[in-house]
Every structure is written in C-alpha cells, then in structure tokens.
N, C-alpha and C positions, 0 to 999 in steps of 0.2 A: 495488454490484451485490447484489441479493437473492441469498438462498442456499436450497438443498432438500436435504437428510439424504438419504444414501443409504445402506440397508442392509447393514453386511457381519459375516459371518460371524465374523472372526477381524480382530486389526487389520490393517489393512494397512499394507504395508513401503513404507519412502523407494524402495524400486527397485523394487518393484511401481510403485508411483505414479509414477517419474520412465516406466516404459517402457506408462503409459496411452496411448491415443492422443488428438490433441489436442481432438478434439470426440466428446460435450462437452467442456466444462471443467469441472475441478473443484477445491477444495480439500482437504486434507489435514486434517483433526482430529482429534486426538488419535486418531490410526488409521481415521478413520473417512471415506469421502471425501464431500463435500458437493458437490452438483451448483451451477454457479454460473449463474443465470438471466440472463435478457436484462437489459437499460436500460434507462431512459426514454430520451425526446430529450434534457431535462435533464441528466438524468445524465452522457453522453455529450458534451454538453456544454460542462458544467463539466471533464471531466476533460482534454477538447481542450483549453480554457483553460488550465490546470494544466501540460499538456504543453507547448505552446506558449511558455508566460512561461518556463516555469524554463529548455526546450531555448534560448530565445534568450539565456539569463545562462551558464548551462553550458556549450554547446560553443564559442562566442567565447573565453573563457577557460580552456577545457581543464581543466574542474573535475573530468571526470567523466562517469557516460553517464545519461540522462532514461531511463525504460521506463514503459510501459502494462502493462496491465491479463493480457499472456500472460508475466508474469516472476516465475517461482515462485520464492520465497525459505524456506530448513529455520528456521522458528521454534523447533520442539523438535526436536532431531536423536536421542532416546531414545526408544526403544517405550514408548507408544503416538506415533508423532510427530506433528509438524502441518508443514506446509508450506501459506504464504499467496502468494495473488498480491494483491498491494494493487493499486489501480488506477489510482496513477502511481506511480512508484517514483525516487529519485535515489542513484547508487552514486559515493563518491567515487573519483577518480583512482588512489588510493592502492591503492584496494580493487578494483579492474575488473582483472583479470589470472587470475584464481585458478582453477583447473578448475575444474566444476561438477562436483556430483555425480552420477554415471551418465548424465553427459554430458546434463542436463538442469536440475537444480536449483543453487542459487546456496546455500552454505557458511555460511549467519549471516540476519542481516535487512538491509534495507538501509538505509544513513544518514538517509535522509529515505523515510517510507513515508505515503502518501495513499491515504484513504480517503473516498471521498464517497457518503454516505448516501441508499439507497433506501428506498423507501417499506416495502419488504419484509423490511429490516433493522431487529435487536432491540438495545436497549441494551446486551442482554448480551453477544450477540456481540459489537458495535462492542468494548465493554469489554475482550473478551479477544482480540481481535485485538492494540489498545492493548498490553494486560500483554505478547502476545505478542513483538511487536515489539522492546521499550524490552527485555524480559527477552533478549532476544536480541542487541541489539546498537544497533538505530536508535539514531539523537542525538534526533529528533523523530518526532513523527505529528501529521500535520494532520487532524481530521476537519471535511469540508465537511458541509453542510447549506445546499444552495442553496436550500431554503423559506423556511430562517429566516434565510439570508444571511448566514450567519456561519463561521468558522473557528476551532475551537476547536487549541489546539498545544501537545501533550502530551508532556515530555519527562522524564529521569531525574530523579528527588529534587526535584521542583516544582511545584505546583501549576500544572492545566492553565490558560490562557490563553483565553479565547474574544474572538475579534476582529468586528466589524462589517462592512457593507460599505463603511464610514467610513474605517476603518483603515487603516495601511500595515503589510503582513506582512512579518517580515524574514528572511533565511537563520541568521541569530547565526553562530555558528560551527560549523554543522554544511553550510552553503550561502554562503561567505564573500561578500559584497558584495552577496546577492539582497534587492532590495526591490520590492513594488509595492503598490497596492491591493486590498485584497482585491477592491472591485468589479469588478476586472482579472480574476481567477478565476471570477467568477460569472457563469451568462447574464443578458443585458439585461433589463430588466424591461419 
C-alpha cells in the first residue's frame, strides 16, 4: 500500500495513535503518522493470495493466527516510535495471547510480516519497514513485487533471497511445514 506524510507538530505517542479512529489509516513513524492510501486490484490481490495459502497451512495446524493489512504491530516502542501494519501478517501460536497495548496495538513485530509493493512505494521506505521489522522481532519479511513476480525474503544475519514465480517458498522455521509456489501468491497473468 502506498503511503502520504502527515504533518505533526510534536511526535506522536503509542496511545495517541492506538486511540486514532480507524479511518483513515495510518502508520506510525518515527512519531510521525503516515496516512496509508488505497490499492490497486493487484495489490489486493496478491495479498488475498498471501492470506489464503498461509490461512489454509496455519489454522489446520494450529500454528497461529493469518492478519491483513488493519493489525498494527510497535516496531520501535521509544519516542519518536513507529508502529507498522504490514499487509499480511503471521503470529505464532506461542506469541497470540499477550495484551495489546492500550488495547489496540500488538507488543514487538510479527513472526512473519508481508509486504507487497505499490507503485507509490519507495525503496527506502520498503528498506525500513525491512530494518523495522527483523530489528523488532520478525524471523522473516517477504517483499512481493507482483510486476516483477518475484518474492524476495529477508531475514536476521542473511542475505536477502529473491525468489521467481518458478520457485517454491518455504516457511523454514519461522512457518513450519509451509510450502508453495510463489506463482501460488501472485495474480494470474
């Protein structure tokens, strides 16, 4: 999902931002909230796909819970903070229980966080979403890129991974037993 800078004065707090209302949306950086724009069909898309595969590995097997694109996760929990909603998300088992904070935001990043790229999204951003994430807590980030039909999967202390829509993407140990094709993820062409 593209993103739009919104001006504020002063940074804005985790509980300012947990008690926004829901529309718009927006993100959290570094104090600053970022209005989060529409989709494409694409985009939308791909991330039903996304939802779909991992919810059909996941809840069969009680790994944990799938979320879209309204499940705000504290990437930095220190002033100036950020708080991301990725736009699929996978929480393990382990970790689904915990309060949220001010009864809205989720305590770390999640184990698995998806990100699929708009036309309206900057490398930089995508980058520090990335740092975001892994520096918080994720095992992985997948970034799609249904243009270029590829999935690249970015995790601690490794160099990133970009997969085809040839490939099979697998959970490793952060999504135990998930496999498909990545063309499985991407709309038809």
């Amino acid at each position: 999902m593209s993103t739009r800078n919104v001006t504020a004065v002063r940074p804005v707090t985790l509980e300012e931002f947990a008690a926004l209302p829901m529309r718009p949306r927006y993100e959290l950086v570094k104090g600053v909230l970022v209005e989060l724009m529409g989709a494409s069909d694409e985009h939308e898309e791909t991330v039903s796909l996304v939802i779909i595969n991992l919810g059909n590995h996941v809840y069969p097997n009680r790994l944990g819970k799938v979320y879209g694109s309204n499940r705000a996760f504290v990437t930095v929990p220190e002033s100036p903070a950020s708080s991301r909603m990725p736009d699929v998300s996978f929480l393990s088992a382990e970790r689904t229980g915990q309060p949220d904070l001010f009864g809205m935001l989720y305590d770390g990043s999640p184990d698995l966080a998806v990100e699929v790229i708009s036309p309206g999204n900057t490398i930089v951003e995508i980058e520090q979403k990335i740092a975001e994430y892994l520096a918080s807590g994720s095992k992985a980030v997948w970034v799609i890129s249904y243009t270029a039909r590829t999935i690249t999967v970015h995790t601690p202390n490794t160099p990133p991974l970009t997969l085809t829509d040839a490939d099979t993407i697998d959970g490793a140990d952060y999504l135990p037993g998930f496999a498909c094709t990545v063309a499985d993820l991407l709309p038809a062409q």
